[in-house]
SEKEKOL-293062 format. One line per field, with one value per residue: residue number from 0; x, y, z of N, C-alpha, C in turn. Coordinates in steps of 0.001 Angstrom, whole numbers, plus 500000, padded with zeros to 6 digits. Atoms other than C-alpha are relative to their C-alpha. Layout:
<atoms>
resi	c(NUM:...)
nx	c(X:...)
ny	c(Y:...)
nz	c(Z:...)
cax	c(X:...)
cay	c(Y:...)
caz	c(Z:...)
cx	c(X:...)
cy	c(Y:...)
cz	c(Z:...)
</atoms>
This chain:
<atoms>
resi	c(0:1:2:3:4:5:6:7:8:9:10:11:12:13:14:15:16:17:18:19:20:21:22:23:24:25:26:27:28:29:30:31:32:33:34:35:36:37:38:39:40:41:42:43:44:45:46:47:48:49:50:51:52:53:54:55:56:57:58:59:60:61:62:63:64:65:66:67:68:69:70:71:72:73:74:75:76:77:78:79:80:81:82:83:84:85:86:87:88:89:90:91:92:93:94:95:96:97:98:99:100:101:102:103:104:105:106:107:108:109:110:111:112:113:114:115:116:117:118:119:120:121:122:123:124:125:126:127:128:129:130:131:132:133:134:135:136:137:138:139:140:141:142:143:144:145:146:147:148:149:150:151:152:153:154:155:156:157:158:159:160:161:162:163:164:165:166:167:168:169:170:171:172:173:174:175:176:177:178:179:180:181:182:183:184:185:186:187:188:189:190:191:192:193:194:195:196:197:198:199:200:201:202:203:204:205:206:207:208:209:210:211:212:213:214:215:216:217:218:219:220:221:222:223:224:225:226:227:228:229:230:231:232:233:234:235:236:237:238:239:240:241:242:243:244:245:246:247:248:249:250:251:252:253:254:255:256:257:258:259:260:261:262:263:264:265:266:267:268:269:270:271:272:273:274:275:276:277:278:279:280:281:282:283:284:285:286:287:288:289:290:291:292:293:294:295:296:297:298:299:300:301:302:303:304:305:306:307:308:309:310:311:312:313:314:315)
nx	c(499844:500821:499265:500823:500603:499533:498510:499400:498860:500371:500810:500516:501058:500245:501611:500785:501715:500519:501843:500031:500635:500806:500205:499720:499983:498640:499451:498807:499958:500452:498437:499958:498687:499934:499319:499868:499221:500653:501403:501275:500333:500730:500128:499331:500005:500939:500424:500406:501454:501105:500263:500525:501702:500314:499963:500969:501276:499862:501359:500476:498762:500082:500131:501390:500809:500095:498889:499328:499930:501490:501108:499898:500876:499581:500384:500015:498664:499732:499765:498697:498612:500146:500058:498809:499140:499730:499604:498696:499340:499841:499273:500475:501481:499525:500954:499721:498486:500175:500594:498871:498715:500363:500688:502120:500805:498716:499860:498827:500052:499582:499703:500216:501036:500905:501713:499942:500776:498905:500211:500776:500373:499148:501597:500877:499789:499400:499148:500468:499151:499775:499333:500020:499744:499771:501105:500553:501385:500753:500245:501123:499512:501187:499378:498513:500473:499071:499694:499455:498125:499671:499046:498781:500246:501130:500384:499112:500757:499773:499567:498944:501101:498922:499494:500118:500385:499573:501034:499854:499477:498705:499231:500454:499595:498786:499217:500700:499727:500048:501136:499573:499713:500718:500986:499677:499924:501717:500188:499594:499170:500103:500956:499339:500326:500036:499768:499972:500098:500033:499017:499707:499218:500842:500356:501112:498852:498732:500316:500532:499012:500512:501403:500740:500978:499095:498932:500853:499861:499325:500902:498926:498798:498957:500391:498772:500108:499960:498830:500587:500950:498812:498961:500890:500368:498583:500209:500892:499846:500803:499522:501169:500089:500103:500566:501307:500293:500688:500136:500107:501464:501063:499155:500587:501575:500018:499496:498204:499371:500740:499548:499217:500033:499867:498875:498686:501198:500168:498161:499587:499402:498951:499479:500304:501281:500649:501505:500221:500930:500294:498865:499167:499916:500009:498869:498945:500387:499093:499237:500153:500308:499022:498980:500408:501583:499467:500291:501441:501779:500175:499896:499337:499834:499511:499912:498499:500065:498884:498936:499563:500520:499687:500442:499719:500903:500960:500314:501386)
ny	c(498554:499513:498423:498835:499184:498443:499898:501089:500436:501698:500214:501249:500650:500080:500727:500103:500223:500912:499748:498040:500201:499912:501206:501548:501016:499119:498928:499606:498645:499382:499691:498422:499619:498347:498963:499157:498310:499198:500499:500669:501910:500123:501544:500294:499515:499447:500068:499050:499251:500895:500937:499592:499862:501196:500108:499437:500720:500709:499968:499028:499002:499244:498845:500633:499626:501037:500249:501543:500570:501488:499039:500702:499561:499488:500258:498918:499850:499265:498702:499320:500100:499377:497989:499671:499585:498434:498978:499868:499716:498797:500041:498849:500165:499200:498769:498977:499842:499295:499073:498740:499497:499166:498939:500228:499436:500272:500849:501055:500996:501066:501325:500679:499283:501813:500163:498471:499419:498444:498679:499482:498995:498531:498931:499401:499114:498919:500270:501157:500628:500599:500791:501789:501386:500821:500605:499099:500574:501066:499314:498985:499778:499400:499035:500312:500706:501027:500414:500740:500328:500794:499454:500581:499323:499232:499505:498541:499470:498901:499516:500489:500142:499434:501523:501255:500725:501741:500552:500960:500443:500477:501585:500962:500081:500668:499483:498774:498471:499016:499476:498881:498592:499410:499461:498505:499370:499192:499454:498212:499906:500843:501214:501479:500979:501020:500858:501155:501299:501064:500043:501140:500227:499736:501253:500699:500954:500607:500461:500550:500628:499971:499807:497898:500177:498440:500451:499543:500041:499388:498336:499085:500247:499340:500231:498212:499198:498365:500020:500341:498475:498930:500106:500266:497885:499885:500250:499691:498195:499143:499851:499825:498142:500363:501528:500032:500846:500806:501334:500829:500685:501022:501177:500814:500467:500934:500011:499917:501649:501130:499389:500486:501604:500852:500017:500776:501199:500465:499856:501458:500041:499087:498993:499348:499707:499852:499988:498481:500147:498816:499994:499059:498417:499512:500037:499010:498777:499329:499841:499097:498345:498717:500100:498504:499550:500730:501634:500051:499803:501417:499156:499033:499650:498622:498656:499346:498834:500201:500416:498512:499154:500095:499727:500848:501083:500205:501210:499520)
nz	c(500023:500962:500160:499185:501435:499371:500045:501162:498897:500189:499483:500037:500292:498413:499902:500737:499910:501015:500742:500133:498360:499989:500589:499252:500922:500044:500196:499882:499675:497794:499484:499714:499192:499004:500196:498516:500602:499479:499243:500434:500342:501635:500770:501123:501356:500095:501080:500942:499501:500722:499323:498572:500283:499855:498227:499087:500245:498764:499146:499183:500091:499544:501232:500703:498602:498907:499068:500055:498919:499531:499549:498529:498857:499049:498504:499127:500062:502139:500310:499233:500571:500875:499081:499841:500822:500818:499422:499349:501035:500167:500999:500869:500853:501266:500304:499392:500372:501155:499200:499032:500808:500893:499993:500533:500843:501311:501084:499795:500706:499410:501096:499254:499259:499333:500461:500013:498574:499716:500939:499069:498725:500510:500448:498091:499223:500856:501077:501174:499632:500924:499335:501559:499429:501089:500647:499777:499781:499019:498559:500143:498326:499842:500485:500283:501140:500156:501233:499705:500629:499006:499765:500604:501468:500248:501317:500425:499185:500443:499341:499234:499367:498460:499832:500610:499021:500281:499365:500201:501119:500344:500878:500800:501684:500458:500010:499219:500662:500973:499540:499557:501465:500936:499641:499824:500673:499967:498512:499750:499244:498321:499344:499017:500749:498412:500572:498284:500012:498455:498978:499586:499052:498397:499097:500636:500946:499474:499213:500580:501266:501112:499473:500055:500671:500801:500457:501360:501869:500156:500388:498883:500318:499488:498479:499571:498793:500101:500446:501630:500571:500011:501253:501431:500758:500695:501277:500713:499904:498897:498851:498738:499534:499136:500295:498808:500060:500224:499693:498963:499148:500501:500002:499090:500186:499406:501559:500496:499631:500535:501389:499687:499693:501741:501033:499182:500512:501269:500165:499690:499154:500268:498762:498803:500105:498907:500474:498881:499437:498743:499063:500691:499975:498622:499184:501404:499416:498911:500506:500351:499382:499783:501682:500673:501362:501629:499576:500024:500744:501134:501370:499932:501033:500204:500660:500852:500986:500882:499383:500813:499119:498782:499131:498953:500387:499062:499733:499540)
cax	c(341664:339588:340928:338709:335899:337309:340593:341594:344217:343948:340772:340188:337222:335358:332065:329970:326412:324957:321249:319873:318344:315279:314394:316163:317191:321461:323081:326305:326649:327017:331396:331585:335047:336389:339000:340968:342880:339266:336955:334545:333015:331676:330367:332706:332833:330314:327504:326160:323590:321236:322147:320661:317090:316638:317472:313954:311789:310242:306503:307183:309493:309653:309723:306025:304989:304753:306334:308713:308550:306700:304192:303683:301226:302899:302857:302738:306734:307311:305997:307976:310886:310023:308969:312356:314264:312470:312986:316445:316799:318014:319215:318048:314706:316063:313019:314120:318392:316634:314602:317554:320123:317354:315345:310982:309959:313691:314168:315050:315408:315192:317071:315465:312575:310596:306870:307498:306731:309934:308714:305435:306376:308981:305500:303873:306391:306815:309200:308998:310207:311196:311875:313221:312830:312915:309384:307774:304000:303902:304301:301608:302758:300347:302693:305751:306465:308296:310320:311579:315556:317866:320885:323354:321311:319527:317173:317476:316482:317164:317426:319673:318410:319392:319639:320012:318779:320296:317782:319647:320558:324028:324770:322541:324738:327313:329310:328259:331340:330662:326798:327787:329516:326599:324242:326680:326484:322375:323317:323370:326483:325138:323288:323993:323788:322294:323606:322400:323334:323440:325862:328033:330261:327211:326720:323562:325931:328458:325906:324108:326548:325096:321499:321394:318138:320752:323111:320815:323035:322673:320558:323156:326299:328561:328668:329893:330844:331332:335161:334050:331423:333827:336034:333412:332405:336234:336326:333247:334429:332153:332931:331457:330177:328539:327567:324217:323340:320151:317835:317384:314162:312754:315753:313790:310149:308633:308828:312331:313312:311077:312467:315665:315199:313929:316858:319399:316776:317428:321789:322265:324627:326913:329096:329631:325637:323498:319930:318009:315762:314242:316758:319535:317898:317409:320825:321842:319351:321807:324576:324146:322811:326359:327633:328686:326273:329122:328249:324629:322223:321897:322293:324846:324591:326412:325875:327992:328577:330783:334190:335127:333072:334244:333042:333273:332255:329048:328895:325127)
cay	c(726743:729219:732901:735421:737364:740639:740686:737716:736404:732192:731413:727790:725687:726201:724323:722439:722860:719623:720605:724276:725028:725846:723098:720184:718661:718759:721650:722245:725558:725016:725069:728104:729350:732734:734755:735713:738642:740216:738206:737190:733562:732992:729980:728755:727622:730789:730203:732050:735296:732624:729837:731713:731974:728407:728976:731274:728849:728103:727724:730421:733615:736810:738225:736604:737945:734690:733335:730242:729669:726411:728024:726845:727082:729290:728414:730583:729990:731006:734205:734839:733907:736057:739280:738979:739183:742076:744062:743595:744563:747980:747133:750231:749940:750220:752774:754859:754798:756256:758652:760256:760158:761447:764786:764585:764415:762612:760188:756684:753314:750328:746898:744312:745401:741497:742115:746210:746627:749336:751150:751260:752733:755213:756717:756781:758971:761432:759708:759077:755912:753300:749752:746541:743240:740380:739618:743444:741633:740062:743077:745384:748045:751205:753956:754589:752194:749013:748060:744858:743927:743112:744288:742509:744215:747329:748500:752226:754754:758738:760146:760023:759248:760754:756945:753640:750743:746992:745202:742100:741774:741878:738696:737089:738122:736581:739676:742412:745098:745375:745857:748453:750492:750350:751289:754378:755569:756895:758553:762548:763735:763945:760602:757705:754471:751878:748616:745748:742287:738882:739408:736408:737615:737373:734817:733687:732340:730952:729253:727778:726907:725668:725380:729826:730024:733641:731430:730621:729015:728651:732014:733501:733452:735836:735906:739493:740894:744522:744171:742417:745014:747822:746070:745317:749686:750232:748292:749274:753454:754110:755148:754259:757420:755085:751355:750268:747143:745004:741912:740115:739252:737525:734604:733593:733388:729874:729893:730749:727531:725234:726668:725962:722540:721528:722577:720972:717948:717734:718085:714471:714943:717783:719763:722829:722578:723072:721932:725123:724401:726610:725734:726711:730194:730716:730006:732230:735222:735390:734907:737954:740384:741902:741165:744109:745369:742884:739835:740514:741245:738534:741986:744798:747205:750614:754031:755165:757943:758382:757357:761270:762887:763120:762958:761659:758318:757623:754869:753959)
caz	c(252704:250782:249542:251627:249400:251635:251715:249703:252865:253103:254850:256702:256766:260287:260239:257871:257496:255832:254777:253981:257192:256056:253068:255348:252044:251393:250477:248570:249802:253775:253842:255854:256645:258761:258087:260873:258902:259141:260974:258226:257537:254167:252075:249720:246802:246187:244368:241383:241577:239092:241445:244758:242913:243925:247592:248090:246839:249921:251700:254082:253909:255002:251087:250900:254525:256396:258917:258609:262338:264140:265612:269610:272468:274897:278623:281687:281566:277901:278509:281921:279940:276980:279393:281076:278244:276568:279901:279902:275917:275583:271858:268590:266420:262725:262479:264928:263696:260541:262408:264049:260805:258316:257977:257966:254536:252904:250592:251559:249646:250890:249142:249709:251241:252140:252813:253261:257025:257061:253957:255919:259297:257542:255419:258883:259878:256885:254653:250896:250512:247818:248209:245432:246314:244432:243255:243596:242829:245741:248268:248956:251232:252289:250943:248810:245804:245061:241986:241214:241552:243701:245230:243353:240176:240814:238798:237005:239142:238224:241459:244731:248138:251978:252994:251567:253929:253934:256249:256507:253482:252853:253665:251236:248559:246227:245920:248863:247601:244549:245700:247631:245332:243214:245451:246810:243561:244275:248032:248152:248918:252520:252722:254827:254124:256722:256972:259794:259609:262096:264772:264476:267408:269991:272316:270892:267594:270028:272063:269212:266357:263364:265007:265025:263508:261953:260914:257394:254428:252471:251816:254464:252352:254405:258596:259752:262814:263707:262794:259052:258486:258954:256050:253878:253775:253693:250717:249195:249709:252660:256091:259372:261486:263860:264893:266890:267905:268038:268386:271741:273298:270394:270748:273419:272424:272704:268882:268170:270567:268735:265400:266709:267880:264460:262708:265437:264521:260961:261660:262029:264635:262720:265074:266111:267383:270548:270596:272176:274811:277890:280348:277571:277147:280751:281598:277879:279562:282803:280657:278927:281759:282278:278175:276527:273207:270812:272999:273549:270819:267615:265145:264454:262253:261098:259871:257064:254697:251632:252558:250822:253863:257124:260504:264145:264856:266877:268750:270282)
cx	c(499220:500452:498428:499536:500269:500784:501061:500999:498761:499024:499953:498778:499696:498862:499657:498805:499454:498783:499799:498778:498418:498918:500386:500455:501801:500298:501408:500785:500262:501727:500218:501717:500453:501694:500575:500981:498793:498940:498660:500022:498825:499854:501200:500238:498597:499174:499670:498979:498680:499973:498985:498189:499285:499590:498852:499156:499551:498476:499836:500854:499495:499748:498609:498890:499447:500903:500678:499997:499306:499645:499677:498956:500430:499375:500457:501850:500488:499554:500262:501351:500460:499923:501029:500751:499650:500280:501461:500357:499909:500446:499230:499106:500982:499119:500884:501858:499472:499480:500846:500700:498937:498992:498879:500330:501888:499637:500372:499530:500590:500328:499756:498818:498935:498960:499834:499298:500953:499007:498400:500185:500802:498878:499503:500638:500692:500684:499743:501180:499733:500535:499990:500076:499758:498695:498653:498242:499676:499911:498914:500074:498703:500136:501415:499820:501169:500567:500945:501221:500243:501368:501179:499469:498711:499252:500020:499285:500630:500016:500533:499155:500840:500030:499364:499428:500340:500015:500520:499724:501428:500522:499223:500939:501502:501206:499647:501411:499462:498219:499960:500311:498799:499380:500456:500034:498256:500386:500384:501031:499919:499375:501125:499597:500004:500060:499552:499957:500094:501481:500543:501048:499311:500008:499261:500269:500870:499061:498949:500220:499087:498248:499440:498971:500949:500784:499518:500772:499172:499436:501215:501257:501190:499481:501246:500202:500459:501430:499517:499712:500774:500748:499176:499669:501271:500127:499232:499925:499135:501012:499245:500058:499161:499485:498635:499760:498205:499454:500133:498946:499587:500901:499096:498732:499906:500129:501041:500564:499655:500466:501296:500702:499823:501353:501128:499489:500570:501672:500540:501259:501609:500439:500837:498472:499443:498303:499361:499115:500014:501065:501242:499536:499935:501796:500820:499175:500977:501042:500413:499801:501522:501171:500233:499339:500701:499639:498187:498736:501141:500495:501390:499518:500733:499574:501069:499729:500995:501693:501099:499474:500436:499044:500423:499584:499159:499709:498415:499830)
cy	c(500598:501848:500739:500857:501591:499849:499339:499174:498245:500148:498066:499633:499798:498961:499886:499667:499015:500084:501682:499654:500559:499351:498830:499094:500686:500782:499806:501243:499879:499541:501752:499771:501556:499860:500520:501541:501436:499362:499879:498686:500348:498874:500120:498280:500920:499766:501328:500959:498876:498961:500536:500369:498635:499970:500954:499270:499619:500621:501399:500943:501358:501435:499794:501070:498726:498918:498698:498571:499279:500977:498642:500853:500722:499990:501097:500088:500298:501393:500780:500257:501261:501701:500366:500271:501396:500796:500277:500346:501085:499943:501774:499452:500884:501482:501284:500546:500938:501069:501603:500643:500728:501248:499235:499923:499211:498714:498545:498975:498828:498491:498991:499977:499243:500892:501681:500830:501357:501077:500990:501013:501268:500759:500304:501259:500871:499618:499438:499303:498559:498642:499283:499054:499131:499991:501344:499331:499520:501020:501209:500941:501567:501837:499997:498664:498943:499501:498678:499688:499049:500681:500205:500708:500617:500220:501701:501006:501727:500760:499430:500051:500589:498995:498679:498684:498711:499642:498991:499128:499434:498765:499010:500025:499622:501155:501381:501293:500487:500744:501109:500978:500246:500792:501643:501095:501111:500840:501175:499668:500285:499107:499573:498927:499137:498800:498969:498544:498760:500264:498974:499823:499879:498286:498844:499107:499471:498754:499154:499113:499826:499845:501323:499427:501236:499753:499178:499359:498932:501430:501144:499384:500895:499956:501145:500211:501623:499874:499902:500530:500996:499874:499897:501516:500163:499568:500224:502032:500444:499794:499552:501019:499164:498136:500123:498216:499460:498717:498992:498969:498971:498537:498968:499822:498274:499263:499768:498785:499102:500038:499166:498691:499391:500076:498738:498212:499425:499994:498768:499571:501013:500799:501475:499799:499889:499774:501028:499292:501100:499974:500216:501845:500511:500061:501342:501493:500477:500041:501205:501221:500735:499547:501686:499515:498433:498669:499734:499642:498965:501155:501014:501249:501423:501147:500388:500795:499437:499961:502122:500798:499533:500092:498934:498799:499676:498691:499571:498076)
cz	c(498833:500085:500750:499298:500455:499402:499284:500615:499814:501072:500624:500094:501702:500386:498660:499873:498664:499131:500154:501203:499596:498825:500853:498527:499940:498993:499995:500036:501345:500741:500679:500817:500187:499413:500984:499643:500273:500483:499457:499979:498911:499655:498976:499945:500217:498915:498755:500183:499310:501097:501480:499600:500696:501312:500286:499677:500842:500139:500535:500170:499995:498672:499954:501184:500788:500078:499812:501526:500528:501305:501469:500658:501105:501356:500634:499813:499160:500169:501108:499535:499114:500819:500526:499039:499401:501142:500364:498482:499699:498414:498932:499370:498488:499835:500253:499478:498751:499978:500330:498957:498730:500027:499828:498229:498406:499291:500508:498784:501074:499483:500698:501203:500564:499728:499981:501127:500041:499155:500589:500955:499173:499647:500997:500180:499305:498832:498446:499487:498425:500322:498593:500902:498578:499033:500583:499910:500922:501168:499875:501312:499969:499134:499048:498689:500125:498620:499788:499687:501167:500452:499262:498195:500146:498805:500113:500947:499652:501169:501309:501161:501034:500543:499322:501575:499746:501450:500196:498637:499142:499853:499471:498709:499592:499967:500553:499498:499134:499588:500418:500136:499522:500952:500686:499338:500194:501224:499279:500506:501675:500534:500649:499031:501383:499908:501554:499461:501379:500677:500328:501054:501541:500579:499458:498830:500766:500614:499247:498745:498398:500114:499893:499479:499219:499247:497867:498944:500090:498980:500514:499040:500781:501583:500856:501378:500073:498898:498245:499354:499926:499011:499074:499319:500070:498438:498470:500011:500625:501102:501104:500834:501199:499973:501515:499892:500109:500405:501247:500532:499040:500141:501134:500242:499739:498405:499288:500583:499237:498637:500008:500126:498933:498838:501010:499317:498974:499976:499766:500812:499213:501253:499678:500165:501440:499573:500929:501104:500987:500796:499220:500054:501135:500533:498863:500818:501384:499603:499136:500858:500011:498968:499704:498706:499385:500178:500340:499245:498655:498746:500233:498757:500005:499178:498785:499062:498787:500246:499916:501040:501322:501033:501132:499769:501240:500450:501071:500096)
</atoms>
């Protein structure tokens, strides 16, 4: 049992991931246990914000701008597979969620900001825009500026923004409330704050176990679902005003299997796990046509304001 970094209710021990899924070397970080008071799963023992410097050291990552994924020859059947799925994915484009909730010409920030394709299209389309990531020298984006932090320790910043953006971020971190807080402290009293993480109540986590390529410790220290997320901005004095989901089609590029397969590869027969192959995602693409959004897409994420401001709640 392990006290719950929400709620603090006894947590058990659900799965253990033996190696960090993307070194292959072991990892004492990969005890993940859920919460059924609120339906998170977290690593524990948590490591330290110093200890998680270790876990990006890596060849290929998305803060650098290239790709981690084994790269494949796609056959005529890889990209039937792949075209069915995107015509059946109605999921939201973070762009566009930001589109709708902010005015031309506002303010955003984005934590965590990897190679700075967001901070990009946002400038495209009017916005001035601000992003931290870990190692600001390394991103070079076309507009807008980058300063280097991190969630868990912004750096100083003198004015407030009309939304915050957490990109799949959250659950990299050792302590996402009290992140949270900080960062609510910069929102206008009418910002938002946008939050999307892995959807560990979708199919695609059920049907893959510790193989997800989403599933990540131990970089991925927390494993949310809508419910989770909802307690985590409770806790942290936001509100949700709406949730959107996310993420489909690419689960089934010829890439993402092969990705897949190498991790199941390196498990040494750990369980919960599924090794992916085509005839898995083919049978996971009809398995899904008539899911609802929570069982569908690989992402979730929510809308939220200051817990002090009211409003309906939009669901999309």
């Amino acid at each position: 049992m392990a006290p719950c970094i929400l709620c603090g209710k006894e947590a058990p021990l659900k799965m253990r991931m033996p190696v960090d899924q993307k070194k292959f070397t072991p990892t004492k970080f990969g005890s993940i246990h859920h919460c059924g008071a609120c339906d998170l799963g977290f690593v524990y023992p948590r490591p330290t914000v110093e200890e998680t410097n270790e876990f990006y050291q890596l060849d290929a990552y998305y803060t650098q701008g290239k790709s981690h994924f084994v790269e494949v020859r796609e056959t005529f059947w890889d990209k039937v597979l792949l075209h069915l799925s995107w015509r059946t994915d109605y999921s939201r484009d973070l762009t566009e969620v930001l589109v709708s909730e902010v005015k031309k010409g506002g303010t955003i920030l984005d934590v965590g900001c990897g190679s700075g394709q967001l901070l990009a299209k946002l400038s495209d389309r009017g916005y001035r825009c601000i992003g931290v990531e870990r190692d600001a020298n390394t991103i070079s984006v076309r507009a807008g500026s980058v300063l280097e932090g991190t969630a868990e320790n912004l750096p100083a910043m003198a004015e407030s923004f009309d939304a915050i953006v957490y990109s799949h971020v959250v659950e990299h971190l050792v302590d996402p409330v009290k992140a949270l807080r900080d960062a609510a402290k910069l929102l206008k009293p009418s910002g938002v704050m946008v939050i999307e993480v892995p959807n560990n109540a979708s199919l695609i986590a059920k049907y893959m176990g510790l193989a997800w390529e989403n599933l990540d410790p131990p970089r991925h220290l927390s494993f949310f679902t809508e419910r989770s997320l909802r307690e985590l901005l409770q806790r942290a004095g936001l509100q949700g005003r709406g949730t959107y989901y996310s993420g489909f089609c690419r689960h089934f590029s010829a890439s993402y299997i092969a990705t897949e397969q190498k991790i199941y590869d390196h498990l040494s027969g750990a369980r919960p796990a599924t090794r992916n192959s085509h005839l898995n995602s083919w049978a996971l693409l009809v398995n899904t046509a008539l899911s609802s959004k929570k069982r569908k897409y690989d992402a979730v994420g929510i809308i939220a304001s200051s817990a002090s401001i009211r409003g309906g709640v939009r669901e999309s």
